[in-house]
C-alpha positions in Angstrom: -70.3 148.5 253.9 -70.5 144.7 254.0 -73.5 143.3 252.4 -75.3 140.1 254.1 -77.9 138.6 251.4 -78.0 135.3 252.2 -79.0 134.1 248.4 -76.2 135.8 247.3 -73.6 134.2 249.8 -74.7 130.8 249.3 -74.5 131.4 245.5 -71.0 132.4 246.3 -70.2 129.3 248.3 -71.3 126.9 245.6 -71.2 128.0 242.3 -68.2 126.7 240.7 -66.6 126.1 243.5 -64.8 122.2 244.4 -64.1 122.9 247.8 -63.9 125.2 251.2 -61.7 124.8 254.3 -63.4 125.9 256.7 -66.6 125.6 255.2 -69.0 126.4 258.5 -66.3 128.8 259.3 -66.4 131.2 256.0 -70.6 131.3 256.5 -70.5 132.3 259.6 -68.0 135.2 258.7 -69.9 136.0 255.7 -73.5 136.6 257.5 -71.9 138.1 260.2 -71.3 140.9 258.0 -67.3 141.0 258.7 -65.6 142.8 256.2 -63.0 139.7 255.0 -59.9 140.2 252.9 -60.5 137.9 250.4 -56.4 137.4 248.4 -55.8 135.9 245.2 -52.4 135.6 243.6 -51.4 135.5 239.5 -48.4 134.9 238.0 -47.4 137.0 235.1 -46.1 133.6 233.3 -48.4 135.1 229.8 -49.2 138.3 228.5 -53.0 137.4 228.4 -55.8 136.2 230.9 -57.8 133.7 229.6 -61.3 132.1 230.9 -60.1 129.6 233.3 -58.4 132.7 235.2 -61.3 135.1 234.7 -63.4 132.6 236.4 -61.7 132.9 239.6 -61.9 137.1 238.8 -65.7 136.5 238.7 -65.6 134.8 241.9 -63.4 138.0 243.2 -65.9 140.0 241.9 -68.8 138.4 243.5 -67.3 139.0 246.9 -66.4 142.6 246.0 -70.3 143.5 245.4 -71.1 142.4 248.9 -68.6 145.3 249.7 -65.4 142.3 251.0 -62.0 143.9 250.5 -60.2 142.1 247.7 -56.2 141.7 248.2 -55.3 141.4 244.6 -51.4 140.0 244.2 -49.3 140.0 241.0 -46.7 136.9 241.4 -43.8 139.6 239.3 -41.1 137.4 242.2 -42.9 134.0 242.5 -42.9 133.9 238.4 -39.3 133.7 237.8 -39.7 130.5 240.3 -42.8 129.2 238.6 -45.5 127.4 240.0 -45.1 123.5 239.6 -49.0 122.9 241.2 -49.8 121.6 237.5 -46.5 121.0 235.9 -45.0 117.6 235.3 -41.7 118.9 234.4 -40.2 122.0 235.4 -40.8 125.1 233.8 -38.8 127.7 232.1 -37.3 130.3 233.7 -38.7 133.5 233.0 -36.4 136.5 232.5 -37.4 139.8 234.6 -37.9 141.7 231.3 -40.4 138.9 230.3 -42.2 139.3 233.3 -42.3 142.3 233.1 -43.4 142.4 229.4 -46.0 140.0 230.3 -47.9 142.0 233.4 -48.4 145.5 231.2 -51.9 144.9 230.4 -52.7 143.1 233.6 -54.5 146.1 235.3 -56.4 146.5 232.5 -57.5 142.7 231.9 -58.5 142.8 235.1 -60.5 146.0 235.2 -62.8 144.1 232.9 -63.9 142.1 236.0 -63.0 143.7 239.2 -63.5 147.6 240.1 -60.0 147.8 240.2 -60.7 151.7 242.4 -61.7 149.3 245.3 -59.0 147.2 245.4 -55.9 146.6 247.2 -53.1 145.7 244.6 -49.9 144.5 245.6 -46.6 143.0 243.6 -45.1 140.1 245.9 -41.5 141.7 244.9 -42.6 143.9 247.3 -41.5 141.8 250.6 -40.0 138.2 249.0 -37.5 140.6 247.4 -36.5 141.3 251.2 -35.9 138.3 252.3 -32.8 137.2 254.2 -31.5 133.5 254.0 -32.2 132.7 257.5 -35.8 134.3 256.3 -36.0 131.7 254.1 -34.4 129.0 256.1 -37.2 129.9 259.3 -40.1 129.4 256.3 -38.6 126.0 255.2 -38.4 124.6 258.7 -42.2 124.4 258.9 -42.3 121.6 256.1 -40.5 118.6 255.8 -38.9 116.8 252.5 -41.7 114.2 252.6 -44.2 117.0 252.3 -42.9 118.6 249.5 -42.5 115.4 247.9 -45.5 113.8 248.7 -47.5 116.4 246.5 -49.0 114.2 243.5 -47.3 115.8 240.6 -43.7 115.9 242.4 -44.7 112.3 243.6 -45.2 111.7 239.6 -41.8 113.3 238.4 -39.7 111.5 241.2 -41.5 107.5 240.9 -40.8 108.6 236.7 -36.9 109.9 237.1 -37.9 113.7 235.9 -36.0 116.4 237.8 -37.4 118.4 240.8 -35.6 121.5 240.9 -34.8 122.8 244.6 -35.9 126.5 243.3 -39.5 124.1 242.9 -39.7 123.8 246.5 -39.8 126.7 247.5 -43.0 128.4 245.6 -45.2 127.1 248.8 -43.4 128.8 251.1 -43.8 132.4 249.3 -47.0 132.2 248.6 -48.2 131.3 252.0 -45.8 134.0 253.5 -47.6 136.3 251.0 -51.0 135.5 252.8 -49.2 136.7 256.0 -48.1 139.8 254.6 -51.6 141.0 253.4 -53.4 139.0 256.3 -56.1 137.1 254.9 -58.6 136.1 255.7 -59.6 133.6 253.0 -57.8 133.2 249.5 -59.1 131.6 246.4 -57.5 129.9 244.2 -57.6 126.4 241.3 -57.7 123.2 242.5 -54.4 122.5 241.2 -53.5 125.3 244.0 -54.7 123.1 247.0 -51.2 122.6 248.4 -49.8 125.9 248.2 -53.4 127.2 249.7 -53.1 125.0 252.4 -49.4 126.4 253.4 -50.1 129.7 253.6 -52.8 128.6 256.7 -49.8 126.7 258.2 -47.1 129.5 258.0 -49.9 132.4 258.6 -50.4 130.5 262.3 -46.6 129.9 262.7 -46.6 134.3 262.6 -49.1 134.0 265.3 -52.0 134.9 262.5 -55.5 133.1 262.0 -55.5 130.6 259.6 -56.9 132.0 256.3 -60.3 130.1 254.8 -59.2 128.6 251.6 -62.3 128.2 248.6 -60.5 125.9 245.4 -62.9 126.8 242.3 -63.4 124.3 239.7 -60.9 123.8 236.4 -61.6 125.0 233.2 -61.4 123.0 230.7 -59.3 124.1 227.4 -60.2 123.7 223.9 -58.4 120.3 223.7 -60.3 118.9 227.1 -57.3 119.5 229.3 -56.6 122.0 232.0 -56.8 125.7 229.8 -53.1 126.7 230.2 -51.3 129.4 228.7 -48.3 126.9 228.6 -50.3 125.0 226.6 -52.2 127.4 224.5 -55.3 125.6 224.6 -56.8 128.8 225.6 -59.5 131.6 225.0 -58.2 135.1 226.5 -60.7 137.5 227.6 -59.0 140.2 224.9 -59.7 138.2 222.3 -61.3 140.2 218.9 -65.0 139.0 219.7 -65.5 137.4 216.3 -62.3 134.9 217.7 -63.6 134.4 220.9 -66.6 133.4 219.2 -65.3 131.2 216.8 -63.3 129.5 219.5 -65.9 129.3 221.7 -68.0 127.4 218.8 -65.4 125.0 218.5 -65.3 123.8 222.2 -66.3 119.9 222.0 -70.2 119.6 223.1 -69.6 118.1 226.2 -68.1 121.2 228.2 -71.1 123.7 227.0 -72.4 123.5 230.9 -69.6 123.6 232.2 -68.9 126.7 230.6 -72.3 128.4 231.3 -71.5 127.6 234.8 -67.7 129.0 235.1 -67.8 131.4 232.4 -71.1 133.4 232.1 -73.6 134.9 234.4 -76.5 132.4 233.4 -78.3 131.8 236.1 -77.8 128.2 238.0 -81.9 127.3 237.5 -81.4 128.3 233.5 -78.4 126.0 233.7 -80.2 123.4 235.2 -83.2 123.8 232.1 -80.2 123.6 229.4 -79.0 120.6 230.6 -82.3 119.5 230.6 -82.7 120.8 227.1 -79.7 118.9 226.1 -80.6 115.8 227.5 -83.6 115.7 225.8 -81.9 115.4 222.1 -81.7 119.6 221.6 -79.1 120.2 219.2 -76.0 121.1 221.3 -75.0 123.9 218.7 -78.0 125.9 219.3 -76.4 126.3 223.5 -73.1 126.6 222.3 -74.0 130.0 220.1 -75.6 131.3 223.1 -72.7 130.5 225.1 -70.2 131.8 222.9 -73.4 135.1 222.9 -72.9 135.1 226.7 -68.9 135.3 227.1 -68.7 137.7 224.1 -71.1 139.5 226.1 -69.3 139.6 229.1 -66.4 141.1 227.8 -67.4 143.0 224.7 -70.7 144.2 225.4 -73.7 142.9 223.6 -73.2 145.1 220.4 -70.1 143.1 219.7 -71.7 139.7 220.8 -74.2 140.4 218.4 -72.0 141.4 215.6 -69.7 138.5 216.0 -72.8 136.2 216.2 -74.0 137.5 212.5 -70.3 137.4 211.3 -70.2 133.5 212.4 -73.6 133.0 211.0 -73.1 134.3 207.7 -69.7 132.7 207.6 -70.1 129.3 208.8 -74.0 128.8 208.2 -75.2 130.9 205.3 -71.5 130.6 203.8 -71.2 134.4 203.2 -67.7 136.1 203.3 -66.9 138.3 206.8 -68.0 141.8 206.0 -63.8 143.1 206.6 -61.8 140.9 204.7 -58.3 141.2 204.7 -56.8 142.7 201.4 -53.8 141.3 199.7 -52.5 143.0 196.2 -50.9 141.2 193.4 -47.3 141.6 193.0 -46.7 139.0 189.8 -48.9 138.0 187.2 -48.7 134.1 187.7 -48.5 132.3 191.4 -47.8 129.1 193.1 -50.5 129.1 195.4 -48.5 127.6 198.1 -46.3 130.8 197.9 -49.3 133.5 197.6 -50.2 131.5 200.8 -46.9 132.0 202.4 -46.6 135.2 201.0 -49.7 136.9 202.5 -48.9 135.3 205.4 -52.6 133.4 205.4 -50.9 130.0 206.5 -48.0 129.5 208.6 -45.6 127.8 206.9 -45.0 126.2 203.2 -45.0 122.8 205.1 -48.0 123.4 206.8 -49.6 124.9 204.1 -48.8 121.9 201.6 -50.9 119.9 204.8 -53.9 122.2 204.4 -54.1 121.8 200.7 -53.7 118.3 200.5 -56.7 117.9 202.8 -58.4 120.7 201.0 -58.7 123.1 203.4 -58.1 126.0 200.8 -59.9 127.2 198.4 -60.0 130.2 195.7 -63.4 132.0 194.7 -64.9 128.8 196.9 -63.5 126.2 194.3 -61.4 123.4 196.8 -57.6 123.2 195.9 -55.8 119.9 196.7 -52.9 120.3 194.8 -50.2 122.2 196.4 -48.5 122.7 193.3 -51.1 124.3 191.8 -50.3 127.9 189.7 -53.0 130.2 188.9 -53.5 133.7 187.0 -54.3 136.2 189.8 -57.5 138.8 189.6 -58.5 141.7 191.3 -61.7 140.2 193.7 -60.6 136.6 194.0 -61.4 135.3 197.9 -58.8 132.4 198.9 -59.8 130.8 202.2 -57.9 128.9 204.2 -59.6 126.9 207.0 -62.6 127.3 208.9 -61.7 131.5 209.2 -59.3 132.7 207.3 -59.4 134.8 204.2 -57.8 137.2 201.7 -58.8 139.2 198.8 -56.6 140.0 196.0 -56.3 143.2 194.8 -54.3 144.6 191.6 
């Protein structure tokens, strides 16, 4: 049963979202109480799902409480192309056993969001795997070589003399035949997806289908201010420990806090609208961040965890208390370079990069900074060495 709350479906048609083709169309759909199949495809180019893809889910699962059906598409065929929506060179290939590697925990990413008993789940191997060449060659003839080129980040490679593999060209045309396979009705998907959206309307009418409605949702912004990209590892993943999605999340620079309240949590667009307010008005930013970092923790961990990662940050970072589970190390010698405890332990990630750290006194033992990475010490039981903002380890004989 379709639900038509009118609140809810202009919450739906706004919140987060950059833009809608056909707009009046989609309304009209939506109030009639039709029952829509809404489609959204990933690629299983990473093992994890991190917040910029989970906001889309959180769109899905807005439509899916009004009772819409959603058409949920794993990419297992269009990954070993790869998507170059976003992509200023080409991307690796991925092997199959990569791929497949990659979507194990999928389902149960997902689950977090969506009722995954309600929806309809499909692997694109499932048909593009079928395809004949003159399949392929009957998809192609509904674009030309301008279009494909014309696309801004293709336009990009070619003006700078970057390759444009052939394979490239082709990621349009399965995805939009995978919109006539499920028959959609609307698909959602990033901005960076407008193209590829927009192709699956023109091959769904060439198969005598109704155009699907296409909604593009807003980008996340990573930790670094660009695009969040698993390719680029700027990233927070929804399966993150909650005391390092936390910690992340605390890190973020102050100017994508509303953004983040509006893609990422379930704060309410008015409560927004106060905190930006708030914010304006000379608040300290780092009191909204912890209750953003609260509010995603929450949303994926339950508010026990949020809770506990919130005191764990607090008594780390602000009352400068140790983590209540430190890691234990025990002593195998009875004098030590500190660079190679470091390495040893594995606390820091490489000598070189460790030297870095202690030069610029990012370590420390029993809170006492270190800056000389040649420094050798007596080891005892109970000593804390810290490294960074969140690592530590305590020796042990």
């Amino acid at each position: 049963m379709v639900k038509v709350d009118s609140e809810k479906i202009q919450q739906i048609l706004s919140r987060g979202v950059e833009e809608i083709i056909d707009r009046e169309h989609l309304e009209k759909r939506l109030l009639s109480g039709e029952k829509l199949r809404i489609k959204h495809g990933i690629d299983p180019t990473g093992p994890k799902i991190h917040l910029g893809r989970a906001a889309q889910f959180q769109k899905l699962a807005e439509f899916q409480e009004l009772g819409h059906k959603i058409v949920l598409i794993i990419g297992d065929y269009t990954a070993q192309i790869g998507d170059a929506s976003d992509k200023l060179s080409m991307r690796p290939v991925l092997s199959s056993s990569q791929i497949k590697e990659n979507m194990k925990g999928y389902r149960a990413q997902i689950g977090k969001i969506l009722d995954m008993k309600k929806i309809e789940f499909h692997y694109n191997s499932e048909w593009l795997g079928a395809l004949r060449a003159k399949d392929l060659l009957n998809l192609a003839m509904k674009f030309t070589a301008q279009q494909m080129i014309q696309r801004r980040n293709f336009k990009e490679r070619w003006e700078q003399g970057k390759e444009i593999g052939l394979h490239e060209l082709t990621y349009p045309l399965f995805q939009g035949y995978d919109s006539v396979m499920v028959k959609a009705d609307l698909e959602i998907g990033g901005t960076d997806q407008t193209f590829n959206l927009l192709a699956g309307r023109k091959i769904q009418e060439s198969f005598g289908q109704a155009p699907q409605d296409i909604m593009t949702l807003k980008m996340l912004s990573g930790l670094d201010g660009r695009k969040m990209s698993t390719s680029w590892g700027n990233l927070v993943n929804i399966i993150d420990p909650p005391g390092e999605m936390y910690g992340k999340l605390m890190s973020m620079r102050d100017e994508m806090i509303l953004q983040y309240f509006e893609l990422c949590t379930q704060v309410t667009l008015r409560e927004i609208k106060k905190i930006e307010q708030a914010l304006r008005g000379g608040v300290n930013p780092r009191d909204w961040k912890a209750k953003l970092a609260f509010e995603i923790v929450k949303l994926y961990h339950g508010a026990k965890e949020a809770k506990r990662a919130e005191g764990e940050f607090n008594r780390v970072f602000r009352e400068k208390e140790l983590p209540e589970d430190v890691p234990e190390y025990k002593i195998k010698k009875k004098k030590y370079k500190l660079i190679d405890l470091l390495a040893e332990s594995k606390l820091a990630p490489s000598k070189s990069r460790t030297r870095q750290l202690i030069e610029q006194g990012g370590v420390s033992i029993n809170g006492q900074p270190i800056k000389d990475w040649r420094y050798e010490f007596l080891p005892k039981g109970g000593m804390i060495i810290k490294v960074g903002k969140r690592r530590f380890v305590k020796l042990i004989t």
